[in-house]
N, C-alpha and C positions, 0 to 999 in steps of 0.2 A: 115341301119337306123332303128331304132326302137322307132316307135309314140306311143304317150301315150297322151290320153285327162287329160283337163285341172284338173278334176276332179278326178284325179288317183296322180296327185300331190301333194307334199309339197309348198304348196304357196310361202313359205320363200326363199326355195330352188332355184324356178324360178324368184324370183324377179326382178333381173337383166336384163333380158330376152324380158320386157315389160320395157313400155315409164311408170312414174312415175301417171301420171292421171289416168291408169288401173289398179292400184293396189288394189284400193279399191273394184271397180266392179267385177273385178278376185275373191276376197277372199271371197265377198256377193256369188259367183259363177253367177252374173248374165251375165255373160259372155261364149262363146264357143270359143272351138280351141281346138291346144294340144300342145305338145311339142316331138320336136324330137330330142333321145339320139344319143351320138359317143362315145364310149367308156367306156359307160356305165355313162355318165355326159350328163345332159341338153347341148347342144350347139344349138337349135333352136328353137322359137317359134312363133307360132300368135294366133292371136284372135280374135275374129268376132261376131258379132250380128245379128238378123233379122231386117230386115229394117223396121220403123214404118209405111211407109205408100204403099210399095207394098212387093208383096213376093219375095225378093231379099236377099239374105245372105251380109252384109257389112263387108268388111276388116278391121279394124280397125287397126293390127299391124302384123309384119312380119320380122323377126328381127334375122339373124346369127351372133354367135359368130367372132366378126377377124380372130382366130387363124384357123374357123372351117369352114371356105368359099374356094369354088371351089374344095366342096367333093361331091356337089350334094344335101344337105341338102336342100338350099331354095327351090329349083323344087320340092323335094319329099312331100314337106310340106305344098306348096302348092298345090299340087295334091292329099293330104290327106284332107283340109280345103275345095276344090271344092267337094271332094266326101260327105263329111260331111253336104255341103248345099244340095247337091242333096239328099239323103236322109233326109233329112228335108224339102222335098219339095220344097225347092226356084228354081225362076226361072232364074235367074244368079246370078251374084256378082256384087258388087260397090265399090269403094277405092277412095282415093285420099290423097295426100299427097305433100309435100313440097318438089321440084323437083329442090333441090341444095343442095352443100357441099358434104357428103356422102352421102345422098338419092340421089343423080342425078342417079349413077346407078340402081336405078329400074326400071326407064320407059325403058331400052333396055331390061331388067331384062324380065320383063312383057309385052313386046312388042314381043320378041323371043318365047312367049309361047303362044301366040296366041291372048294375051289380048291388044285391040286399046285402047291406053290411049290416052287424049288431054291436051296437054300443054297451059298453058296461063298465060302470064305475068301481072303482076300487082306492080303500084309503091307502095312503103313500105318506109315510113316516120319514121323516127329514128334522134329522140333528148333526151337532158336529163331533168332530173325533173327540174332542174335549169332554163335550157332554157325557157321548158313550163312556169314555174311560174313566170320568170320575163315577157315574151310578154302577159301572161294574165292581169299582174300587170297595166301594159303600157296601154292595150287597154280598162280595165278595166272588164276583165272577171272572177273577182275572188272574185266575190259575188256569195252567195248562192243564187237562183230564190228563190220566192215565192214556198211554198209545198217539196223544194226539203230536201231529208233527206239521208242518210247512213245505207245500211241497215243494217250494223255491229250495229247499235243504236235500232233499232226496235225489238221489243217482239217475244221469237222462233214462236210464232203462224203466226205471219205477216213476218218472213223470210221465211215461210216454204211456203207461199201465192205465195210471189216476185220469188222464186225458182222455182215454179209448172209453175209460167207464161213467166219464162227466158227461162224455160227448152221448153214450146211452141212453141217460139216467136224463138228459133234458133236450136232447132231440135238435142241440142243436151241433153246429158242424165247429170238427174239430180245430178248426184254426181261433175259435174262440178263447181256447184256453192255451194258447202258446205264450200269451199275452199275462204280466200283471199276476206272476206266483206267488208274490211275497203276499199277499192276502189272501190264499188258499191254502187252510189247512183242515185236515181231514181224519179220521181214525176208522182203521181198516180192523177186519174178522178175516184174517191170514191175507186173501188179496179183493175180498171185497169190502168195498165202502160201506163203512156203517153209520157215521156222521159228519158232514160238509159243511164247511162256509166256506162261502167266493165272494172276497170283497175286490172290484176294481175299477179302475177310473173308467169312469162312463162317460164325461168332456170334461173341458179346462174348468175346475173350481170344483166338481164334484164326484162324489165315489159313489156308485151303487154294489148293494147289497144283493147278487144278482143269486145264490142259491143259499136255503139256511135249510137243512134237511137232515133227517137220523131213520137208521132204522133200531135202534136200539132205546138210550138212556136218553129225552130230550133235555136234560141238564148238561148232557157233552156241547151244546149248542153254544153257551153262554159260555164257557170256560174256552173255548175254540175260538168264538167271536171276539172275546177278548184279545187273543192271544195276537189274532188279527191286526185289530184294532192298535196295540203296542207296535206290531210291525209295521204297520203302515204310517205311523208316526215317526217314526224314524226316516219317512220318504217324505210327508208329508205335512205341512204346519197344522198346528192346532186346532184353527176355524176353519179347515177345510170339510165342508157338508157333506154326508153322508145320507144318500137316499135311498128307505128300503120299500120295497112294492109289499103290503102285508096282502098278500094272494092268499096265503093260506092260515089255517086259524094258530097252528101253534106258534108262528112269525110275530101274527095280530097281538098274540097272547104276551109274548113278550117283550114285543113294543108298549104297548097299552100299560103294563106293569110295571115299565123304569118308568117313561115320559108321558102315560097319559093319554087321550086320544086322538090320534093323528088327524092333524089339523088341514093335510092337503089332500086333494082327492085325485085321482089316476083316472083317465078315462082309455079305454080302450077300443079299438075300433076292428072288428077281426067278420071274416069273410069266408064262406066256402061253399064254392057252387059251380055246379055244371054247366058246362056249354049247354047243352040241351034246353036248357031252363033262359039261357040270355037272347 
C-alpha cells in the first residue's frame, strides 16, 4: 500500500472516496488524512480533524473501495491516521458513526484493533412531508410564532451571525450550514437563538431533521417546524421522507404525540480513547 496525504492529491480524483458534506472542507484543505493507493488508483481514504475542545485527533471518515476490501487497506490506513495524530500531538482519537446497514461492520472492524466502541440505540421517527403537514394542519401547528423567520430570507450578514451560533450550539463545523436554508428557521432574543429547527436533505429521497431545540417557549418548535415543513414543500414532493433522530425527550415528546411511537430504531456507534490505552 502506498499513503499519500490529503494534500499530495487531486481533489476530484478522490471524491468518491469521502461522504459528500467533506468535500468542501477537503478542497478548503481544512481537513487531514490521506489516502491509500492499490494499483496505483485511490481505493482508500479518511479524514480527520483536531478536536475543538481537547487535544484528541477526530475521525471523521474511513471509507474502502467494495472491490478493494480484505487487502488489508482499512487496518493500514488506519494505522497511518493514529500515527498522523500522534505526531500532532493528540492524545487519542474519537469517531462515531451510524452503526447499521453497511457501516455495522466497523465496530468489529474497530473493536479487533484495539478501539472499545459503545453502541447505543436510539428511536428514529420517519414520516413524510404530507404526513407532517396534515397533523400540523389538524392540531393547528402551522403557523408561524411571533419573531420566527427563515434564514434562507435574511441578509448574508445575519446568516453568517445564525451560522457562527449553529456552528456553537452543535459542535459541528461551519460549512454544515451553508448548505439547505430554506428549512432553517429560527427565533432570536436580540442576536441570540432562542428556538431552532434545521430540516435538510440528508441523501436522495430523504430529509432529516437534524436540530429541533429552544431555549424559551417549546410550542415555538411546532409553529417553526411547520413553517419548515410548507417550505420545503415547495422544493420538494409530497412522499419525500423525513427522518428525525428523537435524541432528546422533548423531540420524543413530540414525535410520539402526532404519530405514535417510533417504529425504527438508530443505532449509534461512538468512540473515545487514548493512545495510551491502545
Amino acid at each position: 500500500m502506498r499513503y499519500r496525504s490529503l494534500d499530495e492529491m487531486d481533489k476530484e480524483r478522490i471524491r468518491k472516496l469521502f461522504p459528500e458534506e467533506l468535500a468542501l472542507p477537503i478542497a478548503k484543505g481544512e481537513l487531514r488524512g490521506g489516502v491509500a493507493c492499490f494499483a496505483g488508483e485511490p481505493a482508500a481514504a479518511a479524514a480527520w480533524r483536531r478536536d475543538k475542545e481537547e487535544d484528541y485527533g477526530e475521525l471523521l471518515s474511513l471509507y474502502v473501495l467494495p472491490e478493494a476490501r480484505r487487502l488489508g487497506l482499512g487496518s493500514a490506513l488506519l494505522s497511518a491516521i493514529v500515527r498522523e495524530m500522534r505526531d500532532d500531538k493528540r492524545k487519542g482519537i474519537s469517531f462515531r458513526y451510524g452503526d447499521q446497514a453497511d457501516r455495522s461492520a466497523l465496530t468489529p472492524f474497530f473493536n479487533d484493533r484495539g478501539f472499545e466502541t459503545t453502541v447505543t440505540e436510539m428511536p428514529l421517527g420517519r414520516v413524510s412531508l404530507r404526513e407532517i403537514r396534515d397533523a400540523f394542519a389538524k392540531k393547528g401547528f402551522d403557523r408561524l410564532p411571533d419573531g420566527g423567520v427563515c434564514v434562507f430570507d435574511l441578509p448574508k450578514p445575519e446568516r453568517l451571525e445564525i451560522r457562527k451560533e449553529l456552528t456553537a450550539l452543535s459542535g459541528e463545523d461551519e460549512d454544515e450550514y451553508d448548505r439547505e436554508w430554506p428549512g432553517c428557521y429560527v427565533i432570536r432574543d436580540g442576536k441570540k437563538l432562542r428556538s431552532v429547527v434545521f430540516l435538510r436533505e440528508e441523501r436522495e429521497g430523504v430529509l432529516s431533521l437534524d436540530h429541533l431545540f429552544h431555549n424559551g417557549n417549546p410550542k415555538e418548535l411546532t409553529g417553526l417546524l411547520g413553517a419548515a415543513v410548507k417550505r420545503m414543500l415547495t422544493h420538494y414532493p409530497e412522499d419525500m421522507m423525513i427522518e428525525m433522530l428523537l435524541a432528546t425527550q422533548q423531540g420524543e415528546k413530540l414525535y410520539t404525540g402526532l404519530f405514535g411511537e417510533a417504529r425504527y430504531g438508530y443505532r449509534m456507534a461512538s468512540c473515545r480513547q487514548s493512545f495510551a490505552s491502545i
